[in-house]
Each structure stands twice: as structure tokens, then as C-alpha cells.
mmCIF file of the N, C-alpha and C atoms, coordinates in Angstrom:
data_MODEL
# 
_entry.id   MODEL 
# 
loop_
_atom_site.group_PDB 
_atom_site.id 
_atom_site.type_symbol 
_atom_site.label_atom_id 
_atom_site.label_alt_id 
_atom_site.label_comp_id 
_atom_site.label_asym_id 
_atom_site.label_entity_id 
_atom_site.label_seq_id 
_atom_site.pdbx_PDB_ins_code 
_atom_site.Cartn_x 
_atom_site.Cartn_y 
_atom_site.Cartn_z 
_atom_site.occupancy 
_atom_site.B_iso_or_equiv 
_atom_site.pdbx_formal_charge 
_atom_site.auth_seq_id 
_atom_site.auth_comp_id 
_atom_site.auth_asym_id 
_atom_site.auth_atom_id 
_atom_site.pdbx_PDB_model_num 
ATOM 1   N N  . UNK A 1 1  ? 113.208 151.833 142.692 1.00 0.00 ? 1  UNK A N  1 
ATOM 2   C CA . UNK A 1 1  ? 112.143 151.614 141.744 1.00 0.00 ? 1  UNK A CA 1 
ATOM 3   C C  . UNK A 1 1  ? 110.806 151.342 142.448 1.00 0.00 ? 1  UNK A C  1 
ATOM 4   N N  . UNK A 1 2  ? 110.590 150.610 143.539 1.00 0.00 ? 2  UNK A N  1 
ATOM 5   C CA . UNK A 1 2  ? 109.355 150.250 144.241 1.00 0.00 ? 2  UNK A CA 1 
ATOM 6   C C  . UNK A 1 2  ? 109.474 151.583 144.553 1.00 0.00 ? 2  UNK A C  1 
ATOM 7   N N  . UNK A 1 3  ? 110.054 152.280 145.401 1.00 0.00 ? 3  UNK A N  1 
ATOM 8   C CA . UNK A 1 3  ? 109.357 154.266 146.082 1.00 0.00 ? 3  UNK A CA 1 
ATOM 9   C C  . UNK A 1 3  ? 108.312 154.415 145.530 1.00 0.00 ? 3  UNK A C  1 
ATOM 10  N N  . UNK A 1 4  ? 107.865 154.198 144.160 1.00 0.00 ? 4  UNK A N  1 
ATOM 11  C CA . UNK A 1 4  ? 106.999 154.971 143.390 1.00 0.00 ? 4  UNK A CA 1 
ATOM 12  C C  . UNK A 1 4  ? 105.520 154.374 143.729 1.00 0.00 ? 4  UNK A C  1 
ATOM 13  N N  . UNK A 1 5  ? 105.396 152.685 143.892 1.00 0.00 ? 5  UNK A N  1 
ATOM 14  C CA . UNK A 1 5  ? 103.979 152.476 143.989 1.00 0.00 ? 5  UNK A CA 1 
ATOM 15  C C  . UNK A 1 5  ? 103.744 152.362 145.375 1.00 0.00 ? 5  UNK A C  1 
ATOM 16  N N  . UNK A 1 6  ? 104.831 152.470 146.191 1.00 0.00 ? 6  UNK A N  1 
ATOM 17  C CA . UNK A 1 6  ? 104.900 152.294 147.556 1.00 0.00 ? 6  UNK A CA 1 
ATOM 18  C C  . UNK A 1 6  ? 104.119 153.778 148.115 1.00 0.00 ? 6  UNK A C  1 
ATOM 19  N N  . UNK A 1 7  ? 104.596 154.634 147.614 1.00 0.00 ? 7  UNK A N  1 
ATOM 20  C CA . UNK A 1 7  ? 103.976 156.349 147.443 1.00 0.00 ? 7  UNK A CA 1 
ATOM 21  C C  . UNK A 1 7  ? 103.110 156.366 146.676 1.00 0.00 ? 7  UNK A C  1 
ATOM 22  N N  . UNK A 1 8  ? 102.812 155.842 145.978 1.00 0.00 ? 8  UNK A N  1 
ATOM 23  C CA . UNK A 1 8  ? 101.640 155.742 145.828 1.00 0.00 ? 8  UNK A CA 1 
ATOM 24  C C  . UNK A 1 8  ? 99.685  155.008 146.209 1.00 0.00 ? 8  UNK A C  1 
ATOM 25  N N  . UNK A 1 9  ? 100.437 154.441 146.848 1.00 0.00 ? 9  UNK A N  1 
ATOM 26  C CA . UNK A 1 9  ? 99.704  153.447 147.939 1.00 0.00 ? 9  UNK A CA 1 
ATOM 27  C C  . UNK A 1 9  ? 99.549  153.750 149.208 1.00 0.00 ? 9  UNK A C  1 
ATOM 28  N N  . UNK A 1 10 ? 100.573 154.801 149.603 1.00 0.00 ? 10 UNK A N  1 
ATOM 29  C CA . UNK A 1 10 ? 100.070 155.353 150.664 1.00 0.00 ? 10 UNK A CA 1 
ATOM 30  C C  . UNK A 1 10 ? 99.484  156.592 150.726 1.00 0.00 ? 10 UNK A C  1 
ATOM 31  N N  . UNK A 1 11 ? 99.730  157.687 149.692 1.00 0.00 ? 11 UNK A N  1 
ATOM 32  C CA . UNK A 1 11 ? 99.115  158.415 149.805 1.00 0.00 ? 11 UNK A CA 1 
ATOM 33  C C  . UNK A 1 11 ? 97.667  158.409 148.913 1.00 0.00 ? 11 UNK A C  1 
ATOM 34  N N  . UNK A 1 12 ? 97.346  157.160 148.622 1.00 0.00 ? 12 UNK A N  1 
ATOM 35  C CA . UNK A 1 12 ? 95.913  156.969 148.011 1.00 0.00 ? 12 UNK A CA 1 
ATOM 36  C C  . UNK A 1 12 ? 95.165  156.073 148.882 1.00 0.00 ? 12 UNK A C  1 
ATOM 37  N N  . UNK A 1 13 ? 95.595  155.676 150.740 1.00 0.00 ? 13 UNK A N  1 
ATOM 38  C CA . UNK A 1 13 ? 95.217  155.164 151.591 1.00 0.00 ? 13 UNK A CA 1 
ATOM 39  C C  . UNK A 1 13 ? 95.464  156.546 152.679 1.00 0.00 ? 13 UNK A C  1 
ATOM 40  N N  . UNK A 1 14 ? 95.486  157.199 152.291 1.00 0.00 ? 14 UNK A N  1 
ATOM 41  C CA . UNK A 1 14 ? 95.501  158.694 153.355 1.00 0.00 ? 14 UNK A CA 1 
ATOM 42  C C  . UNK A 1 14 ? 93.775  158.898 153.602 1.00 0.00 ? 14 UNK A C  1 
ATOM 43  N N  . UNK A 1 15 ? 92.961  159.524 152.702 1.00 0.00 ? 15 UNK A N  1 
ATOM 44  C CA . UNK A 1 15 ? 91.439  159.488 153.177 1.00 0.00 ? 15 UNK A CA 1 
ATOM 45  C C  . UNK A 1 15 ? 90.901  158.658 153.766 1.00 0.00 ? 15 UNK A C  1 
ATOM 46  N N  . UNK A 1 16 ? 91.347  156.854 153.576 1.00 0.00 ? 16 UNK A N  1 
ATOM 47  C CA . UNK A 1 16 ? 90.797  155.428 154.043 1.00 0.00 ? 16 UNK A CA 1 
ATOM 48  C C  . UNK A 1 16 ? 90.807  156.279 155.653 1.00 0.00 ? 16 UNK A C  1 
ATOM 49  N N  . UNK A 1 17 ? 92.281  156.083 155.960 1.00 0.00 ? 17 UNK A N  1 
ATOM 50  C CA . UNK A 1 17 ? 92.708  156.516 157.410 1.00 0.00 ? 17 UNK A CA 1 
ATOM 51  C C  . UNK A 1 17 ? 92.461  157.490 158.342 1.00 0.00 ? 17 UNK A C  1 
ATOM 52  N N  . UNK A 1 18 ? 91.900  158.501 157.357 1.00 0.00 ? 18 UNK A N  1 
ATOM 53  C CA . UNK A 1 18 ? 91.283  159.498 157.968 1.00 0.00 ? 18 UNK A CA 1 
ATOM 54  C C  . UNK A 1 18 ? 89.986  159.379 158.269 1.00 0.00 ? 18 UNK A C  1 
ATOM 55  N N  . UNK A 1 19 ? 88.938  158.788 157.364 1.00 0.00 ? 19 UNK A N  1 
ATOM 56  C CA . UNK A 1 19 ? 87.737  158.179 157.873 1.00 0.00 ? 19 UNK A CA 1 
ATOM 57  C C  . UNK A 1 19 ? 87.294  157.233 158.544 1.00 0.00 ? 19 UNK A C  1 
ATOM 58  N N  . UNK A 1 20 ? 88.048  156.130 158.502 1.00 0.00 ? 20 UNK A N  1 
ATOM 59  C CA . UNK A 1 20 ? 87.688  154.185 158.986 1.00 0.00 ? 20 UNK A CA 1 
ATOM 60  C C  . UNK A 1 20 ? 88.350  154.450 160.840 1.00 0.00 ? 20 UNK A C  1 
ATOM 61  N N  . UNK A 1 21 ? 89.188  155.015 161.272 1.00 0.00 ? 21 UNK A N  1 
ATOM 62  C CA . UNK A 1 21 ? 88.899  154.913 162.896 1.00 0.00 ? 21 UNK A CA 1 
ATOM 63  C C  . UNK A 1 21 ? 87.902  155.618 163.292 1.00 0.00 ? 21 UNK A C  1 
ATOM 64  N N  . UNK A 1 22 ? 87.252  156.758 162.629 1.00 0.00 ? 22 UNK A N  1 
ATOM 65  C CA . UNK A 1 22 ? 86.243  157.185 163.610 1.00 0.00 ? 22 UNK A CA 1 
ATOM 66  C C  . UNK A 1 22 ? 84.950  155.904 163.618 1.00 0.00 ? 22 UNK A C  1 
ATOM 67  N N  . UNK A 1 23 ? 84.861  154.763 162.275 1.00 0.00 ? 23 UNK A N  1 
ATOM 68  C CA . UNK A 1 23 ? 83.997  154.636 162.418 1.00 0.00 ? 23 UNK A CA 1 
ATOM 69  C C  . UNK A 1 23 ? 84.240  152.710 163.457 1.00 0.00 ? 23 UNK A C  1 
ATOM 70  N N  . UNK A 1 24 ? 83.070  152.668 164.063 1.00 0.00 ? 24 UNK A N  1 
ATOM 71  C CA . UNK A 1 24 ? 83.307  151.017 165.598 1.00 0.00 ? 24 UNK A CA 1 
ATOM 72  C C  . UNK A 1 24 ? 83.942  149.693 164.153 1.00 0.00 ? 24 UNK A C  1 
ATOM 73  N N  . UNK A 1 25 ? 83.207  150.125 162.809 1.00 0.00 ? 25 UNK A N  1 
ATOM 74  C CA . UNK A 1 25 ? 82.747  148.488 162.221 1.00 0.00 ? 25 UNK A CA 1 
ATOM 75  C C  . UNK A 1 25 ? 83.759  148.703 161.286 1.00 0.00 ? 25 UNK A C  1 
ATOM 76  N N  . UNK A 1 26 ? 84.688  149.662 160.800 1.00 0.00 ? 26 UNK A N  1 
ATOM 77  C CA . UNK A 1 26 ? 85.450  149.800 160.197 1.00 0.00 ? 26 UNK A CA 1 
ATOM 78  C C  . UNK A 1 26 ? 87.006  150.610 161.069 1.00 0.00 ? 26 UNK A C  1 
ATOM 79  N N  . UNK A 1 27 ? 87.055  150.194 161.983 1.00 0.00 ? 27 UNK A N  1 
ATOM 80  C CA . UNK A 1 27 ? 88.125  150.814 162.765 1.00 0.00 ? 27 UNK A CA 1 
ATOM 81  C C  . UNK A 1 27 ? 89.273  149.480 162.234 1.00 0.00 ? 27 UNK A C  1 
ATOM 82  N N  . UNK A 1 28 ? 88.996  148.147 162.405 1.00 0.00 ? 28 UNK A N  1 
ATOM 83  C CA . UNK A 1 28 ? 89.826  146.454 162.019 1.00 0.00 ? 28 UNK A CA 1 
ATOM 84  C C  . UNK A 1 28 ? 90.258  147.696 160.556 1.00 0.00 ? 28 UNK A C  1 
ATOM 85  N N  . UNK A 1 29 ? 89.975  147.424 159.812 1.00 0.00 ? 29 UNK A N  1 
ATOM 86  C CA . UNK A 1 29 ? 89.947  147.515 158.221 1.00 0.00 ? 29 UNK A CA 1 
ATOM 87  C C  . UNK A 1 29 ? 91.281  148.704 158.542 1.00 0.00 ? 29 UNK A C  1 
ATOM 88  N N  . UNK A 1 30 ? 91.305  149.858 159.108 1.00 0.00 ? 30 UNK A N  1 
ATOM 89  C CA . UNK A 1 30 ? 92.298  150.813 159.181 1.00 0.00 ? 30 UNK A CA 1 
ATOM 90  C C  . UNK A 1 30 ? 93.533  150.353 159.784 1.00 0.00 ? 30 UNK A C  1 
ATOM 91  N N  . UNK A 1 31 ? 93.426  149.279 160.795 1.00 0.00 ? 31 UNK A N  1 
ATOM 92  C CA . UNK A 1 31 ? 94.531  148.982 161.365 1.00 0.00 ? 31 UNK A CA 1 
ATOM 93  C C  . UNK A 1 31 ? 95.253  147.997 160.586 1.00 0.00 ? 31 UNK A C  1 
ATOM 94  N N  . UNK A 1 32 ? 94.613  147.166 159.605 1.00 0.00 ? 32 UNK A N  1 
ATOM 95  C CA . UNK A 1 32 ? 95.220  146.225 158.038 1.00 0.00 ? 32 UNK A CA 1 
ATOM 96  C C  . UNK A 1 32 ? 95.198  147.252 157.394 1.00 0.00 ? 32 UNK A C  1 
ATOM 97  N N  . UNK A 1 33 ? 95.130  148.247 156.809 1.00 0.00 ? 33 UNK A N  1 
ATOM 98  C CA . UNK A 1 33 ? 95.649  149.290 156.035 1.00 0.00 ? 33 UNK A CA 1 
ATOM 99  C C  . UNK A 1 33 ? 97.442  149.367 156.675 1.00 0.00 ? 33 UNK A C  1 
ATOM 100 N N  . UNK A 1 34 ? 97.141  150.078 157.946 1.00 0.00 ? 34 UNK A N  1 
ATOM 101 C CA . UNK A 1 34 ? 98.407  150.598 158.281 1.00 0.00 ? 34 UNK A CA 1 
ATOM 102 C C  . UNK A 1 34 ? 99.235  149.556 158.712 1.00 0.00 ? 34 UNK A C  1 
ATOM 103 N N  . UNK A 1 35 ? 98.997  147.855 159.139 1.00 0.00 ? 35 UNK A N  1 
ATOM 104 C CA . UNK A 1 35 ? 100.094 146.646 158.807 1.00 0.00 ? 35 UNK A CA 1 
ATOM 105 C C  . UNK A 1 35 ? 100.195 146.721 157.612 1.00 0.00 ? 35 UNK A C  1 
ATOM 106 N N  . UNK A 1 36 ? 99.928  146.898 156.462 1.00 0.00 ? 36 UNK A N  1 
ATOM 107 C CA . UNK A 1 36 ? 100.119 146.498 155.323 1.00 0.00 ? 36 UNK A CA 1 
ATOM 108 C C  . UNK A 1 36 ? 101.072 147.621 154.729 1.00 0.00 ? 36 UNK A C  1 
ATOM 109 N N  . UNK A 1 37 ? 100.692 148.869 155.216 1.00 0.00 ? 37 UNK A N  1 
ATOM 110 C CA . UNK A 1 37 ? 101.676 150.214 154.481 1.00 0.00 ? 37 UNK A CA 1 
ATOM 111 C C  . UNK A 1 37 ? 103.159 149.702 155.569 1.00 0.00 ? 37 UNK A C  1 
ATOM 112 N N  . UNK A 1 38 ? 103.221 149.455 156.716 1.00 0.00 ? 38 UNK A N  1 
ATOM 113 C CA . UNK A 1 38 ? 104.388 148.935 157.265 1.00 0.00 ? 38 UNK A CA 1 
ATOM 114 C C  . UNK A 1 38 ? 104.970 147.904 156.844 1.00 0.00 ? 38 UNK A C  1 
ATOM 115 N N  . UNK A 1 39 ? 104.464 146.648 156.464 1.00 0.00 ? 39 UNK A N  1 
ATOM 116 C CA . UNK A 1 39 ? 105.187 145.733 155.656 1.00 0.00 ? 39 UNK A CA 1 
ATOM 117 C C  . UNK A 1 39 ? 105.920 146.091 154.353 1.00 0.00 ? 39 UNK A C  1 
ATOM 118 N N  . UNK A 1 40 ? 104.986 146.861 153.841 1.00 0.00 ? 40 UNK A N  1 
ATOM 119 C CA . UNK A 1 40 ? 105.529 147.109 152.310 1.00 0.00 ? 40 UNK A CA 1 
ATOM 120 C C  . UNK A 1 40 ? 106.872 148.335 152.423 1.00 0.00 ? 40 UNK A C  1 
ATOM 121 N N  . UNK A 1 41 ? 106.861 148.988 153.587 1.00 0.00 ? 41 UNK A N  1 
ATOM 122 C CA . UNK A 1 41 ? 107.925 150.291 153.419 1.00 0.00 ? 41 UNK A CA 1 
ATOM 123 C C  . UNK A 1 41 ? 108.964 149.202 153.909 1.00 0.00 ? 41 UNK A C  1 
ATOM 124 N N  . UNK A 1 42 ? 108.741 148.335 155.119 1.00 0.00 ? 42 UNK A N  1 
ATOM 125 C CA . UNK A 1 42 ? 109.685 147.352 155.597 1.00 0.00 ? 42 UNK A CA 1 
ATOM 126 C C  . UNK A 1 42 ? 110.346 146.710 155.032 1.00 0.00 ? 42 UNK A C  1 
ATOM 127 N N  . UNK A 1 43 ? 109.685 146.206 153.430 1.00 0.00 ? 43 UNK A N  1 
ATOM 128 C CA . UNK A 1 43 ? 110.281 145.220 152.816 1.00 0.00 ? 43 UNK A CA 1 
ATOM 129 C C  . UNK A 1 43 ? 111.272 146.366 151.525 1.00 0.00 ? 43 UNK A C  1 
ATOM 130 N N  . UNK A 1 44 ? 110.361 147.581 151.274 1.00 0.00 ? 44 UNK A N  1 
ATOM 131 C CA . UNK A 1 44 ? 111.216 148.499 150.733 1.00 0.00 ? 44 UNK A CA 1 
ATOM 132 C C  . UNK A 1 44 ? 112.827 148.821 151.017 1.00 0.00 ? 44 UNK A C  1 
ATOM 133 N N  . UNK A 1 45 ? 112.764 148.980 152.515 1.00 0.00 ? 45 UNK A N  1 
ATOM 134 C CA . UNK A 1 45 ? 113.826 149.390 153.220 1.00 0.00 ? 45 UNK A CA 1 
ATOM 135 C C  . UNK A 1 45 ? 114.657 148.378 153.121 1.00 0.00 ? 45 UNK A C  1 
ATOM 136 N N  . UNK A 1 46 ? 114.449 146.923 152.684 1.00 0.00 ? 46 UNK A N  1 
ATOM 137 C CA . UNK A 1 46 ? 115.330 146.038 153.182 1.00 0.00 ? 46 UNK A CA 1 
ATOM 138 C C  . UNK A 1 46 ? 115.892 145.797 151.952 1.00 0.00 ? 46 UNK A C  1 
ATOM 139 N N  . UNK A 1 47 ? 115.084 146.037 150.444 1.00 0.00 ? 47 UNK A N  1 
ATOM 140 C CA . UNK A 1 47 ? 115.328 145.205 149.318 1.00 0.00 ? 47 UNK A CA 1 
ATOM 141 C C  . UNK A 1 47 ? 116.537 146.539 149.084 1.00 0.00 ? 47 UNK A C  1 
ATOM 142 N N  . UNK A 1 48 ? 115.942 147.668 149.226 1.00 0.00 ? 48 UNK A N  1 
ATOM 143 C CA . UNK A 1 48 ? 117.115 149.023 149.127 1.00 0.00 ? 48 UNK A CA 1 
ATOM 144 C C  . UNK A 1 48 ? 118.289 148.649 149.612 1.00 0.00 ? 48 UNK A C  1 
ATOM 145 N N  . UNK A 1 49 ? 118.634 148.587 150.687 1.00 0.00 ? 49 UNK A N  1 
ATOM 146 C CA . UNK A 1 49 ? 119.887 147.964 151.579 1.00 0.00 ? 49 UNK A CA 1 
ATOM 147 C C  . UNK A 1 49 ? 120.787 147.312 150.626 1.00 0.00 ? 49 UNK A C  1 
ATOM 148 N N  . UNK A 1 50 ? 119.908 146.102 150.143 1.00 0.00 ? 50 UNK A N  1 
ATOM 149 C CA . UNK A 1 50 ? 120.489 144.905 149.490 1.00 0.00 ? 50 UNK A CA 1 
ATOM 150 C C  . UNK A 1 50 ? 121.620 145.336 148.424 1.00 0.00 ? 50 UNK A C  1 
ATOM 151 N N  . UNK A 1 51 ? 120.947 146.757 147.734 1.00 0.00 ? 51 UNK A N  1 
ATOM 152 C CA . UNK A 1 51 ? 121.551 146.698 146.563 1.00 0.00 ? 51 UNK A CA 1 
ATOM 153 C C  . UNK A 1 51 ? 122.927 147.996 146.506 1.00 0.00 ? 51 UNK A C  1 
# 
């Protein structure tokens, strides 16, 4: 049941990622994008397991 906003959250943080490393003052901001899409697939993967 989470897949759905989890996919959806990442592929509506796909352009963020493609623009924010090229730029010096927004390069931080891309790398908390992509901890945050890893936590959330992480915690996906684990709550899946569970059941």
C-alpha cells in the first residue's frame, strides 16, 4: 500500500535532482532529497517484510 506514495515521491523529486547538484547553494538540499527517498524505500522494505 505505501509503493504508491513512495513512487510517487520519487518520481516527483526526479527534476529537484536533476537540477539542485549542478547548482554550489543548492547541492545540501539534493543530498536531503536523496536521504530522505532512502529512508522512506528503507522503511518500505522493512514494513513489507513484516507482513
Amino acid at each position: 500500500m505505501a509503493l504508491v506514495p513512495v513512487t510517487l515521491v520519487t518520481l516527483a523529486s526526479v527534476p529537484a535532482l536533476l537540477v539542485l547538484p549542478f547548482s554550489r547553494r543548492r547541492s545540501g538540499q539534493a543530498t536531503t532529497i536523496m536521504q530522505q527517498l532512502i529512508v522512506w524505500t528503507r522503511g518500505l522494505l522493512v514494513t513489507s517484510r513484516e507482513r
